[in-house]
Each structure stands twice: as C-alpha cells, then as structure tokens.
LUMTIGU-82713 format. One line per field, with one value per residue (C-alpha): residue number from 1; residue in three letters; y, z, x. Coordinates in steps of 0.5 Angstrom, whole numbers. Layout:
<nodes>
tifi <- NUM ...
torke <- ALA ...
c2 <- Y ...
c3 <- Z ...
c1 <- X ...
</nodes>
This chain:
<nodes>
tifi <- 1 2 3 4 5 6 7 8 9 10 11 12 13 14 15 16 17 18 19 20 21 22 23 24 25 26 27 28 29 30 31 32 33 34 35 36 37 38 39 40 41 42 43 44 45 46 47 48 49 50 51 52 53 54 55 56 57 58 59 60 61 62 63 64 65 66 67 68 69 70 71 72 73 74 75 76 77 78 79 80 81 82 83 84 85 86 87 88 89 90 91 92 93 94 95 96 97 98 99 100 101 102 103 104 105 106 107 108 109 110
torke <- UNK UNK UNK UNK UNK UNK UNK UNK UNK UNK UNK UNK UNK UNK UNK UNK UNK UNK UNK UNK UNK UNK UNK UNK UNK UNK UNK UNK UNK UNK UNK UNK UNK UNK UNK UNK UNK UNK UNK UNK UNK UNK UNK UNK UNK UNK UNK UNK UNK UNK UNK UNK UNK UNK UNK UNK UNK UNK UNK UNK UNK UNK UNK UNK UNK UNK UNK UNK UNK UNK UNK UNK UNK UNK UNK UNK UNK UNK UNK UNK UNK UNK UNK UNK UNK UNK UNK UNK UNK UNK UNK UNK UNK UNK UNK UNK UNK UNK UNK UNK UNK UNK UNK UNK UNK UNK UNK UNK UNK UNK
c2 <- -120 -116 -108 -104 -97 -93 -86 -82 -77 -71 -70 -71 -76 -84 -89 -96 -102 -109 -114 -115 -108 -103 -97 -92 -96 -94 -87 -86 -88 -83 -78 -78 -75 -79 -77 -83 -84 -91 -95 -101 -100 -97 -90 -90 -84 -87 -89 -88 -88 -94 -91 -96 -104 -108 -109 -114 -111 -117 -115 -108 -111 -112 -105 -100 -102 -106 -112 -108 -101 -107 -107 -99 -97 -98 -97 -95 -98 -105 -106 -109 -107 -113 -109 -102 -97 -91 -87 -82 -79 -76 -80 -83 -89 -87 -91 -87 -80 -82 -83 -78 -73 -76 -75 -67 -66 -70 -64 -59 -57 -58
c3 <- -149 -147 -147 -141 -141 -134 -134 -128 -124 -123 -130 -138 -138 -140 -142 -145 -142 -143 -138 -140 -138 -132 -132 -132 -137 -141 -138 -140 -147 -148 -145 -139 -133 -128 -122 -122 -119 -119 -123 -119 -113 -109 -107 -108 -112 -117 -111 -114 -110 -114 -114 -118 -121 -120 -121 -120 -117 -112 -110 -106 -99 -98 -102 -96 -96 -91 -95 -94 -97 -102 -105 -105 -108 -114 -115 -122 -124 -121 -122 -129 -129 -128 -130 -132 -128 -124 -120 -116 -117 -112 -106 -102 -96 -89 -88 -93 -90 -83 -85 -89 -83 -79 -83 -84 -77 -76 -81 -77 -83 -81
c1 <- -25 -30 -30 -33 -36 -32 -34 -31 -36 -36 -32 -36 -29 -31 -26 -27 -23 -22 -22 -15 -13 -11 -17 -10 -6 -13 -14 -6 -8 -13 -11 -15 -11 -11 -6 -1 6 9 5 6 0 5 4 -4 -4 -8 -14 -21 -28 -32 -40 -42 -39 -33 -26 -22 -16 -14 -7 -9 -10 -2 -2 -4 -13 -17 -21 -27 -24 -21 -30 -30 -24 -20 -12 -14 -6 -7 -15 -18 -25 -31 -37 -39 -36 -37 -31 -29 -22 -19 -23 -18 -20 -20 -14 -10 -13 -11 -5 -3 -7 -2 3 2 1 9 11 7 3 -5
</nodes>
C-alpha cells in the first residue's frame, strides 16, 4: 500500500492518505475540516481544485463534472489519491458555479 503527502494550499494543512482511501475520510480522521454534506458524491460540497497530482476519482463524471473538469477537480469523498497532491478548497468548476449562479439568481438573491 502506498502513503501520499496531500497538502491543501492556502493553508499549513497536509495529510498522508493511502491509495486505499478517500482524501475526506482521511481529513475527518485528522481533524482537518473540509466542507462535506453527503459523503457519496452527491452534493459536490467536498470539491477541491487540484494544483498539482492525481486521484483516482472515476465515478464523477455522473456526479455533475464534465470529463474535462474530471482532471482538474476532486470530490475529496470519492477521489483516492495516485500521487502526491496539492488542492484548492473551495474552488468549484465552472459548471457547478453556473448552476449555483443560477440557482441564486431563481431565489432573487444575486
């Protein structure tokens, strides 16, 4: 099994995860608090930015992602790291934004 070294930029926050487990499931088991609500891909609230490295997340393309926003981004309760990684938290692709923008704008609240 191997360890990889995930460090969340922006923050002094990094985490050692397995190729075995989910980045959040690792984060929870630190203490390291990453926005989540469902923990099954479903809401998209645990979405990171990936800076740099891979993950092995194949499932999100029928959770809301495109395929290319799939190689940039990472559901961290679904992706499973293949290399060391850097994320942004907190970053969202842009079909998640529109939709959201969309969204506020039904609710009169842009």
């Amino acid at each position: 099994m191997t360890d990889y070294i995930v460090e969340f930029v922006g923050t002094d926050e990094t985490i050692t995860c397995s190729e075995k487990e989910t980045i959040l499931s690792r984060c929870l088991e630190e203490g390291i608090a990453q926005e989540y609500s469902c923990r099954v891909g479903m809401c998209l609230a645990c979405t990171a930015k990936i800076i740099e490295g891979e993950v092995e997340q194949s499932i999100v393309e029928k959770r809301g992602f495109t395929p290319e926003e799939a190689e940039e981004y990472a559901l961290t309760c679904m992706a499973r790291p293949k290399s060391d990684l850097k994320l942004e938290r907190g970053v969202y692709p842009p079909s998640i934004e529109n939709d959201a923008a969309a969204a506020g704008s039904a609710f009169g609240d842009d």
